[in-house]
mmCIF file as gemmi writes it, N, C-alpha and C atoms, coordinates in Angstrom:
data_model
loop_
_atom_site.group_PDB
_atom_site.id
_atom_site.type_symbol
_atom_site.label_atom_id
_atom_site.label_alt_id
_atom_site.label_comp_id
_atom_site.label_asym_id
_atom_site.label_entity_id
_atom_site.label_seq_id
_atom_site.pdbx_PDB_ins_code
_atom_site.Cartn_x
_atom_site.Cartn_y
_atom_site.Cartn_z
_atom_site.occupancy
_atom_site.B_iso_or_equiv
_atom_site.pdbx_formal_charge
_atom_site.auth_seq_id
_atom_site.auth_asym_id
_atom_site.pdbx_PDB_model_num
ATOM 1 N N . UNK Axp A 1 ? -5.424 7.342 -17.586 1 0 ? 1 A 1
ATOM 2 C CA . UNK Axp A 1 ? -6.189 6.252 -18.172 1 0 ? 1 A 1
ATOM 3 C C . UNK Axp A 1 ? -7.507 6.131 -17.415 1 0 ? 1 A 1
ATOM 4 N N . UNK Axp A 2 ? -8.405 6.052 -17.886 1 0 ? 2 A 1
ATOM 5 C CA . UNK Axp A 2 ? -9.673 5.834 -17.226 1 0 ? 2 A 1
ATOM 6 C C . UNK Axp A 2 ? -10.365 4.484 -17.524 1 0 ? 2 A 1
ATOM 7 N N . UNK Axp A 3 ? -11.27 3.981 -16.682 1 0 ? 3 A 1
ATOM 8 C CA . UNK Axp A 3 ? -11.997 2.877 -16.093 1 0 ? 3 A 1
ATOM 9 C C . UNK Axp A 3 ? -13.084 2.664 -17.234 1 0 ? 3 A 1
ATOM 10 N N . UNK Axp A 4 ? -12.913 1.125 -16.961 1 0 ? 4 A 1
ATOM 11 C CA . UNK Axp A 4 ? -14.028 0.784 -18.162 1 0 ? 4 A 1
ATOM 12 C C . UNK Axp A 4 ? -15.753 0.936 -17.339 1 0 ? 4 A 1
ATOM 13 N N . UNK Axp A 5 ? -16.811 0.572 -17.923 1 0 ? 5 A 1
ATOM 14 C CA . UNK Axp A 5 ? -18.127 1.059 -17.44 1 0 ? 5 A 1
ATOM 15 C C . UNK Axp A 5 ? -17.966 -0.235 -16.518 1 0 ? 5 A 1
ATOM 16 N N . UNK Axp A 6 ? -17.723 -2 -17.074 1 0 ? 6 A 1
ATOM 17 C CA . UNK Axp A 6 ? -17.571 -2.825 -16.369 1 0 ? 6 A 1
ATOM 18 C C . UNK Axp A 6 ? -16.507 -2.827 -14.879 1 0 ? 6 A 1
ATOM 19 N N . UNK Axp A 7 ? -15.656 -2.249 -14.924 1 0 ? 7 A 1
ATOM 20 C CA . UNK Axp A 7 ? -14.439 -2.169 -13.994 1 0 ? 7 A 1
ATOM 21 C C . UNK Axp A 7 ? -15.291 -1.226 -13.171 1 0 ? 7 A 1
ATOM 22 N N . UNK Axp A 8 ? -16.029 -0.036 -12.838 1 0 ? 8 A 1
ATOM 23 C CA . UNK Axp A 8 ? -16.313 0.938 -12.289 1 0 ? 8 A 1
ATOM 24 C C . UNK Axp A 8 ? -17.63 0.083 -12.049 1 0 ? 8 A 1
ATOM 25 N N . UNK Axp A 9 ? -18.224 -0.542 -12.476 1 0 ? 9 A 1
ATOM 26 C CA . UNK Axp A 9 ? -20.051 -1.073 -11.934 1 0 ? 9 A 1
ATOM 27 C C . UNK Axp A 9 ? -18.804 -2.318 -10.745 1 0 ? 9 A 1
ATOM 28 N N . UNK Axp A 10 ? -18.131 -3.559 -11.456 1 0 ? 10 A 1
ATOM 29 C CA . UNK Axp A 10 ? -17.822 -4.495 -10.584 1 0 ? 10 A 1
ATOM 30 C C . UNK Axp A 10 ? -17.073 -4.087 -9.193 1 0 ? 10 A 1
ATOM 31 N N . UNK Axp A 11 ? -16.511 -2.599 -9.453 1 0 ? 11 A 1
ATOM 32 C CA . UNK Axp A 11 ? -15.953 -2.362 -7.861 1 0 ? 11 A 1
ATOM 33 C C . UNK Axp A 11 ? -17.213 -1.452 -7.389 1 0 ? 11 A 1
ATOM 34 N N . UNK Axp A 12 ? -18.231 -0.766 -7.735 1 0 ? 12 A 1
ATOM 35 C CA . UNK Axp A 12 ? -19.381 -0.593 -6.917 1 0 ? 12 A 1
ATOM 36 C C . UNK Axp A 12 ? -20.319 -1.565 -6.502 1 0 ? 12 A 1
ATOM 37 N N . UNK Axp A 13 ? -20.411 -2.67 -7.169 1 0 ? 13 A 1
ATOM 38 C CA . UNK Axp A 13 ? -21.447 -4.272 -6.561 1 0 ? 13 A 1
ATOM 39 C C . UNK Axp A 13 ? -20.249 -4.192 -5.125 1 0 ? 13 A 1
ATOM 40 N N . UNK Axp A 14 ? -18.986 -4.678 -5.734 1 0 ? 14 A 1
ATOM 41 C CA . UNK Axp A 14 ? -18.19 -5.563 -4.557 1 0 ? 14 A 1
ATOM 42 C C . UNK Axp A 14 ? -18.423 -4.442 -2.73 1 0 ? 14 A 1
ATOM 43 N N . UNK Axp A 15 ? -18.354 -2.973 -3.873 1 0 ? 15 A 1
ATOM 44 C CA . UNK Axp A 15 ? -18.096 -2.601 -2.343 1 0 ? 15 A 1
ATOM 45 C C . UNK Axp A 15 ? -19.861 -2.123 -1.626 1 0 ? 15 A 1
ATOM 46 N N . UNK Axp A 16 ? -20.542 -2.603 -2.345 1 0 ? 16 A 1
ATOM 47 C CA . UNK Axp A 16 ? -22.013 -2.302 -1.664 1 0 ? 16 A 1
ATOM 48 C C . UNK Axp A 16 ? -22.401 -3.716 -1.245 1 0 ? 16 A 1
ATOM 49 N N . UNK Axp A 17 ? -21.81 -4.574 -1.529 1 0 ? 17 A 1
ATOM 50 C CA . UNK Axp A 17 ? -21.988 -6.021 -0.865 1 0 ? 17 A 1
ATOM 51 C C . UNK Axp A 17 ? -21.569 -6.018 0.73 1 0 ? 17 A 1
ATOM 52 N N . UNK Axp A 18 ? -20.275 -5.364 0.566 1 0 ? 18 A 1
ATOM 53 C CA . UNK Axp A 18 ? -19.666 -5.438 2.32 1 0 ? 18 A 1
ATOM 54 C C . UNK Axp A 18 ? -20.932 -3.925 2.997 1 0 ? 18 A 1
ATOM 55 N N . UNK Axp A 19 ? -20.768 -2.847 2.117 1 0 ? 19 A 1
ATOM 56 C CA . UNK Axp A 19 ? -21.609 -1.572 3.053 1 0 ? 19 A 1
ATOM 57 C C . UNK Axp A 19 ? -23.018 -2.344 3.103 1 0 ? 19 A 1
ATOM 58 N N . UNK Axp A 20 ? -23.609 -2.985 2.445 1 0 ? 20 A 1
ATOM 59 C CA . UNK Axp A 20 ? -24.714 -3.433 2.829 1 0 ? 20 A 1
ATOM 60 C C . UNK Axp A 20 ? -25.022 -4.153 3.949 1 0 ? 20 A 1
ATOM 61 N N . UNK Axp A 21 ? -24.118 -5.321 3.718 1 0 ? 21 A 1
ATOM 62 C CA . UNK Axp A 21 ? -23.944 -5.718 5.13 1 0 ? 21 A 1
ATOM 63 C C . UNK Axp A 21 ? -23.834 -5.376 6.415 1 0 ? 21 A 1
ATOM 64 N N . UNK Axp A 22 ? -23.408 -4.543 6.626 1 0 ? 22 A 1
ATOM 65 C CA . UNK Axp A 22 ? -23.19 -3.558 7.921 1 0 ? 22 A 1
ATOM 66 C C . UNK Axp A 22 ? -24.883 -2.954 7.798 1 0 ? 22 A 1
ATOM 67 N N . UNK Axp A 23 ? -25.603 -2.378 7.102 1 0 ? 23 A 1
ATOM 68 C CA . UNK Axp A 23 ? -26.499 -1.944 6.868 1 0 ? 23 A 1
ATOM 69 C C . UNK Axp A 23 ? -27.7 -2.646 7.463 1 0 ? 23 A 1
ATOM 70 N N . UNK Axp A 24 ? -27.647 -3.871 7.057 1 0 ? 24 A 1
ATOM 71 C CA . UNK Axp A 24 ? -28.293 -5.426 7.421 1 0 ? 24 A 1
ATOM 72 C C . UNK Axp A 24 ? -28.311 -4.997 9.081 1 0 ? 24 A 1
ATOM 73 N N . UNK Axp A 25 ? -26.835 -5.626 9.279 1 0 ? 25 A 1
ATOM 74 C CA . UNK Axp A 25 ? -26.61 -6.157 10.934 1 0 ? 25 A 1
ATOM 75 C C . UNK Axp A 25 ? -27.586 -4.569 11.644 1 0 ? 25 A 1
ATOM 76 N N . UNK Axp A 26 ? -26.781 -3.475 11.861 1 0 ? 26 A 1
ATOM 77 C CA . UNK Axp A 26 ? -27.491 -2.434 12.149 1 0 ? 26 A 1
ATOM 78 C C . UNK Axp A 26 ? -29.131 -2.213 11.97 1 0 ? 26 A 1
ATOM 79 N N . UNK Axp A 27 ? -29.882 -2.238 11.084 1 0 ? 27 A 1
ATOM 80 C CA . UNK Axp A 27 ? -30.88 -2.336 11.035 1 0 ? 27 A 1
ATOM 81 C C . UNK Axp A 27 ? -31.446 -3.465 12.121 1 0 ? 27 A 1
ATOM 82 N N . UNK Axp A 28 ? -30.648 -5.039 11.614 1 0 ? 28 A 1
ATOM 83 C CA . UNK Axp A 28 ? -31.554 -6.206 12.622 1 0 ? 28 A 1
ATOM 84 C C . UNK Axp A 28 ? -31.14 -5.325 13.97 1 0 ? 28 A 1
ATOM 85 N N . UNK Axp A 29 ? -30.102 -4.816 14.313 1 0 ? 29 A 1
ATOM 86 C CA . UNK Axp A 29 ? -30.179 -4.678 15.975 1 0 ? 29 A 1
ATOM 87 C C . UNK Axp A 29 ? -30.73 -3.681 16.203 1 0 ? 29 A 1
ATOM 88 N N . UNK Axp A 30 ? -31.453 -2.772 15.844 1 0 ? 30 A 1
ATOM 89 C CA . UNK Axp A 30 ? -32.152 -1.475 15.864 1 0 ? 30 A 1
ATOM 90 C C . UNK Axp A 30 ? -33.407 -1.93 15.974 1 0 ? 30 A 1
ATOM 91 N N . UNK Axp A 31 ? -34.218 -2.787 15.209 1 0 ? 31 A 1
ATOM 92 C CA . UNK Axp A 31 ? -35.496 -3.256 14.735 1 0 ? 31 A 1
ATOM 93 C C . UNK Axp A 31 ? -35.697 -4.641 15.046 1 0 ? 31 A 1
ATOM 94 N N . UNK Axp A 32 ? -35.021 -5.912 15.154 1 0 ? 32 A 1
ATOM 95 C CA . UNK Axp A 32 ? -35.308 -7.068 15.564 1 0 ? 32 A 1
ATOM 96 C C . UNK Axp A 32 ? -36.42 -7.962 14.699 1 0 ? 32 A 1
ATOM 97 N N . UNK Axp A 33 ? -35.817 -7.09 13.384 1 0 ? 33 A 1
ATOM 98 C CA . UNK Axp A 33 ? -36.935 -7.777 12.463 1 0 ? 33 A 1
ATOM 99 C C . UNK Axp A 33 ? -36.045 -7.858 10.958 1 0 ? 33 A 1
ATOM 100 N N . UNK Axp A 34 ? -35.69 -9.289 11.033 1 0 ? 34 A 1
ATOM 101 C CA . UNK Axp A 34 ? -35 -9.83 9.789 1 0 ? 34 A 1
ATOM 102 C C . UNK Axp A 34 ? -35.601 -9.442 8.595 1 0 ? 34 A 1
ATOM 103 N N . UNK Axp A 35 ? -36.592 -9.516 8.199 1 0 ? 35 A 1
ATOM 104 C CA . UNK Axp A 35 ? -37.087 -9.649 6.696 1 0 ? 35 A 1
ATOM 105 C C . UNK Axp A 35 ? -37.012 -7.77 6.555 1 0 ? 35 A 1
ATOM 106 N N . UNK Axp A 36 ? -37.498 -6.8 7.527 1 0 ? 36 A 1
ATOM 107 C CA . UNK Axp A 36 ? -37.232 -5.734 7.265 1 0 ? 36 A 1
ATOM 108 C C . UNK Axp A 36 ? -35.827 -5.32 7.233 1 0 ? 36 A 1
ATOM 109 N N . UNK Axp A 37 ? -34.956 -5.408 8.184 1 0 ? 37 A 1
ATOM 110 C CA . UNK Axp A 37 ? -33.544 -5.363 7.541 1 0 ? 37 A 1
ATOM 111 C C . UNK Axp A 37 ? -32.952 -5.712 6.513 1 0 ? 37 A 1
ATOM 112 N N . UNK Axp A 38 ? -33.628 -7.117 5.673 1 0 ? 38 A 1
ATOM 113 C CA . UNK Axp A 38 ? -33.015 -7.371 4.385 1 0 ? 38 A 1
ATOM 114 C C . UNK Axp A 38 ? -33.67 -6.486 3.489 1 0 ? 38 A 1
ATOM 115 N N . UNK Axp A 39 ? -34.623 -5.837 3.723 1 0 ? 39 A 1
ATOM 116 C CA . UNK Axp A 39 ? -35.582 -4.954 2.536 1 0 ? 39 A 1
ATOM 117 C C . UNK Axp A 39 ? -34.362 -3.894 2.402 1 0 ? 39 A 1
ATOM 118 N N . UNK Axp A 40 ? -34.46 -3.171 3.546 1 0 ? 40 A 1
ATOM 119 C CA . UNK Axp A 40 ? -33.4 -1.922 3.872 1 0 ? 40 A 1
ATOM 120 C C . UNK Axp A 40 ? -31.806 -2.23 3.407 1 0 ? 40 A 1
ATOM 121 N N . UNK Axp A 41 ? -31.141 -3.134 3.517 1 0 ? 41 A 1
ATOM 122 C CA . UNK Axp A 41 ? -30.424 -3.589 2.927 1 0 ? 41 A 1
ATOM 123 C C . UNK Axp A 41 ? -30.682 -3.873 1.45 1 0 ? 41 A 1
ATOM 124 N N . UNK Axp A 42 ? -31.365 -4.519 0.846 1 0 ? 42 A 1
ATOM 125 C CA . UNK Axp A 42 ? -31.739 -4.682 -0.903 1 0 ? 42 A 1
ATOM 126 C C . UNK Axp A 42 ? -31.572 -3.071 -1.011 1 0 ? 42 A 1
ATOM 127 N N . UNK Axp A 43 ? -32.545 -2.492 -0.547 1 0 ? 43 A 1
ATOM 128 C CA . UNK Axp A 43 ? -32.976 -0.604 -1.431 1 0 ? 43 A 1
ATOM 129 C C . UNK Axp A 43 ? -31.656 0.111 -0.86 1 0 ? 43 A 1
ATOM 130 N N . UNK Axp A 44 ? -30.594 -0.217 0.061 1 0 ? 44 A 1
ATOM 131 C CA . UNK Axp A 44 ? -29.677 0.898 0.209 1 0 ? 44 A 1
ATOM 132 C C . UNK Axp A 44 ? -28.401 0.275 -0.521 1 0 ? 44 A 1
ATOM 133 N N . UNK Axp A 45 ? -28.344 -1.182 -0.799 1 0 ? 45 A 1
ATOM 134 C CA . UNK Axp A 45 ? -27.417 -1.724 -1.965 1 0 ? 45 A 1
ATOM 135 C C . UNK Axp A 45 ? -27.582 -1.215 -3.478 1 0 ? 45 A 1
ATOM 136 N N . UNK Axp A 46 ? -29.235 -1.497 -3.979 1 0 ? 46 A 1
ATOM 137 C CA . UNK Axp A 46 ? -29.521 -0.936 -4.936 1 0 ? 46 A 1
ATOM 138 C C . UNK Axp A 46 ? -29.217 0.507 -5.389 1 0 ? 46 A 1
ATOM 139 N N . UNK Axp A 47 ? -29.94 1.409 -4.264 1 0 ? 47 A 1
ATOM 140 C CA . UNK Axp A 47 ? -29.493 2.831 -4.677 1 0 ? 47 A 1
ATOM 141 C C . UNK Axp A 47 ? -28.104 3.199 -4.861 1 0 ? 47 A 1
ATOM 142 N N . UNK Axp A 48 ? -26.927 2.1 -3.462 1 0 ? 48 A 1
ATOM 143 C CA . UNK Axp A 48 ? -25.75 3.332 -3.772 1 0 ? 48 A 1
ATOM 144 C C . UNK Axp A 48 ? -24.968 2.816 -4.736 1 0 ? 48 A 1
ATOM 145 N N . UNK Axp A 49 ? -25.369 1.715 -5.188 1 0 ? 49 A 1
ATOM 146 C CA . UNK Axp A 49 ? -24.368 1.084 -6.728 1 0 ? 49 A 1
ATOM 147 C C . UNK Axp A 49 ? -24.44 2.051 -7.507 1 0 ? 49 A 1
ATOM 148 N N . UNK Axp A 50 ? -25.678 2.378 -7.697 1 0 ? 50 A 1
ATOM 149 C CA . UNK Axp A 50 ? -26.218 3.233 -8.874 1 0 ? 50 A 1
ATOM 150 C C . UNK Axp A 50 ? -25.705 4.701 -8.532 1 0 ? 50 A 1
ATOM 151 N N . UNK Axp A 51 ? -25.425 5.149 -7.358 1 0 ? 51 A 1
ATOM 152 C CA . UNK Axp A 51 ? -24.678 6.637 -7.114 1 0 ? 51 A 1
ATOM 153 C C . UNK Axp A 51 ? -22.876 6.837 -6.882 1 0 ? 51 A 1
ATOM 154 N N . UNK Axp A 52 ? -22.672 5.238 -6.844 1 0 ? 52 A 1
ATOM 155 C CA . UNK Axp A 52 ? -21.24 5.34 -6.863 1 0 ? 52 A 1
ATOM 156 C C . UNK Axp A 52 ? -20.771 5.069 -8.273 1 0 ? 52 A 1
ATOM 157 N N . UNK Axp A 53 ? -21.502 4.06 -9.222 1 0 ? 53 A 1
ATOM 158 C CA . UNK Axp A 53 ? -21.688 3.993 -10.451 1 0 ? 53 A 1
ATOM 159 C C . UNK Axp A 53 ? -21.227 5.647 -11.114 1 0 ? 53 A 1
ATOM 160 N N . UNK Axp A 54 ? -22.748 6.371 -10.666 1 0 ? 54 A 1
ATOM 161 C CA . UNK Axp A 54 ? -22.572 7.591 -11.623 1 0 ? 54 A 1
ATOM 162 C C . UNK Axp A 54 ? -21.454 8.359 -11.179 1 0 ? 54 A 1
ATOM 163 N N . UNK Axp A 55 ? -20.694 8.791 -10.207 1 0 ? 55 A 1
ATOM 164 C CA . UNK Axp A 55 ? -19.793 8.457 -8.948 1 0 ? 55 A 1
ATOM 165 C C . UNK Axp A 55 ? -18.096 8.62 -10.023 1 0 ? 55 A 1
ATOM 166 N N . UNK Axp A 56 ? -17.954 7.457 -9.853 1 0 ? 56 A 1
ATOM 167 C CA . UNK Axp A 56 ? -17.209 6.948 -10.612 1 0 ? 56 A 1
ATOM 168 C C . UNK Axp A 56 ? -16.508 7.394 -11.832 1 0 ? 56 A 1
ATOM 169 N N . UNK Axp A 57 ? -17.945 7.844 -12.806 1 0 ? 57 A 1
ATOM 170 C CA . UNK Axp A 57 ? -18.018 7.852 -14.274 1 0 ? 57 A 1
ATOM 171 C C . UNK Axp A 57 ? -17.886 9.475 -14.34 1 0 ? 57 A 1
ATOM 172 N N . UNK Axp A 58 ? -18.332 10.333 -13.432 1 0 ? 58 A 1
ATOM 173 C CA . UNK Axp A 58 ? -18.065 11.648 -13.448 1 0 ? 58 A 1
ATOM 174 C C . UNK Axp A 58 ? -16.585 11.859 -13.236 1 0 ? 58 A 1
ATOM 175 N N . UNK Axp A 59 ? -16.152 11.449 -11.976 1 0 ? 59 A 1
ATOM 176 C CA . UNK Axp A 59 ? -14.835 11.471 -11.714 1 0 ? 59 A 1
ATOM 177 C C . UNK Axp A 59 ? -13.583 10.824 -13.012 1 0 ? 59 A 1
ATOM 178 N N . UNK Axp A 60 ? -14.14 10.317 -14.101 1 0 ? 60 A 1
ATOM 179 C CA . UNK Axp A 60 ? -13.017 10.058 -15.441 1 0 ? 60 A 1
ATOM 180 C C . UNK Axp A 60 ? -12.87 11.669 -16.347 1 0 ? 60 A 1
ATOM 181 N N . UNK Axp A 61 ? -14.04 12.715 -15.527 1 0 ? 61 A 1
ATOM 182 C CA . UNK Axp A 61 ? -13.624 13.607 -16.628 1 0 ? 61 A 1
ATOM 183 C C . UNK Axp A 61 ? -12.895 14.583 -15.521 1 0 ? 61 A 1
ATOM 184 N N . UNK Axp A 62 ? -12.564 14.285 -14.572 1 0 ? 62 A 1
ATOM 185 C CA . UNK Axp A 62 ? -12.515 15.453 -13.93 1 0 ? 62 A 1
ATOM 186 C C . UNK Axp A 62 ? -10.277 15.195 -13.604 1 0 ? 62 A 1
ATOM 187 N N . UNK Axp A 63 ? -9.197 15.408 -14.346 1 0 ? 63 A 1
ATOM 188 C CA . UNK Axp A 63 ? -8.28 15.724 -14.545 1 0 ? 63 A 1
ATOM 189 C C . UNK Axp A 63 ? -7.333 15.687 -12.673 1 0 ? 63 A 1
ATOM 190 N N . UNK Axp A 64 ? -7.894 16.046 -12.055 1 0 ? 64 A 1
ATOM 191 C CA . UNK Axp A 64 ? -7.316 16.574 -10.813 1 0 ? 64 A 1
ATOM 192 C C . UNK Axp A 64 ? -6.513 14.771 -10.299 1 0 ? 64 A 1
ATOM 193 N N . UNK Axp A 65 ? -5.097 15.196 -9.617 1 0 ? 65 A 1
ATOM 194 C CA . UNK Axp A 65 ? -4.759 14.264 -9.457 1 0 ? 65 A 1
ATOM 195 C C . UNK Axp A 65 ? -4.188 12.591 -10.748 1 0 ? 65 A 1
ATOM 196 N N . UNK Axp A 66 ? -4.473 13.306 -11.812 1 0 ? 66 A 1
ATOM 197 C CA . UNK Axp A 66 ? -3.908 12.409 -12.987 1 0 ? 66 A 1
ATOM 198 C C . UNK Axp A 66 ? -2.548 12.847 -13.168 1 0 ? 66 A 1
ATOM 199 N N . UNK Axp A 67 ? -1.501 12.248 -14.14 1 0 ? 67 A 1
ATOM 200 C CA . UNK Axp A 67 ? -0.695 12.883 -14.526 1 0 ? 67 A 1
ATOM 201 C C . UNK Axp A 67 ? -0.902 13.629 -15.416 1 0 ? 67 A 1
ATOM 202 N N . UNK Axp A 68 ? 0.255 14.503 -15.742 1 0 ? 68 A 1
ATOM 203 C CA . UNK Axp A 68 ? -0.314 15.042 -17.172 1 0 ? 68 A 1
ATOM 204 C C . UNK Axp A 68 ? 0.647 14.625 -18.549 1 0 ? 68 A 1
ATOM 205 N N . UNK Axp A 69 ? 0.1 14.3 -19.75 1 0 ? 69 A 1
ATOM 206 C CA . UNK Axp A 69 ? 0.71 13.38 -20.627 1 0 ? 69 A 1
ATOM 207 C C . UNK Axp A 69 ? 1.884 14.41 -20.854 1 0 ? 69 A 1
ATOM 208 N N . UNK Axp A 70 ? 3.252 13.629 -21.631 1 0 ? 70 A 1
ATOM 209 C CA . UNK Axp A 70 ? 3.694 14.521 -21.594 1 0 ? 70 A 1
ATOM 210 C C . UNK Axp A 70 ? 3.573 15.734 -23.104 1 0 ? 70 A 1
ATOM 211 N N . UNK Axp A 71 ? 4.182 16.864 -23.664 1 0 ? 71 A 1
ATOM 212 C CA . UNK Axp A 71 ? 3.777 17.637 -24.282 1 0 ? 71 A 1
ATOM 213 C C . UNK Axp A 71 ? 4.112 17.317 -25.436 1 0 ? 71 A 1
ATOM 214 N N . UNK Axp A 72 ? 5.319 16.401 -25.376 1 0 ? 72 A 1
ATOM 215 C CA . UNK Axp A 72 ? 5.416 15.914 -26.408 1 0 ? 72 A 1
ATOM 216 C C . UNK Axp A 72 ? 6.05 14.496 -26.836 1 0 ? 72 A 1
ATOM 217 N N . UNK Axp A 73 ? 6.199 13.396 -27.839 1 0 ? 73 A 1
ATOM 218 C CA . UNK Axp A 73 ? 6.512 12.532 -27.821 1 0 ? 73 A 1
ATOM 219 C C . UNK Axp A 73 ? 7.707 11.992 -28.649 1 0 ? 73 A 1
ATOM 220 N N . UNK Axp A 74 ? 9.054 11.434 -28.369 1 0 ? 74 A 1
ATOM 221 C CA . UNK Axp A 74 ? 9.884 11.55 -29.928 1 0 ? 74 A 1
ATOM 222 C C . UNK Axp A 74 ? 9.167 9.819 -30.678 1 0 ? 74 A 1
């Protein structure tokens, strides 16, 4: 069974919300400059939604690890 477009975008927001975060903190302690850490944080949330997104949507065609239906049905 494969993932709807909504189910596959809402678990890439949720999980670029927490990786961003880490992204954030790291940056402020590297740089000591809030407003640039939130930039770097916005553009590395933005981009990897959008690569776990496509991510995601490739991995519904790719069979490996599914079951396989069976061959036949009564």
């Amino acid at each position: 069974m494969s993932e709807s477009n909504t189910r596959s975008l809402a678990k890439a927001v949720s999980y670029r919300v927490l990786g961003s975060t880490g992204t954030v903190l790291v940056f402020f302690i590297l740089s000591g400059n809030i407003t640039l850490s939130l930039g770097a944080g916005a553009i590395d949330s933005l981009l990897k939604i959008a690569l776990y997104f496509l991510h995601e949507r490739m991995w519904n065609y790719i069979p490996y690890g599914r079951p396989k239906p069976p061959e036949y049905q009564i």
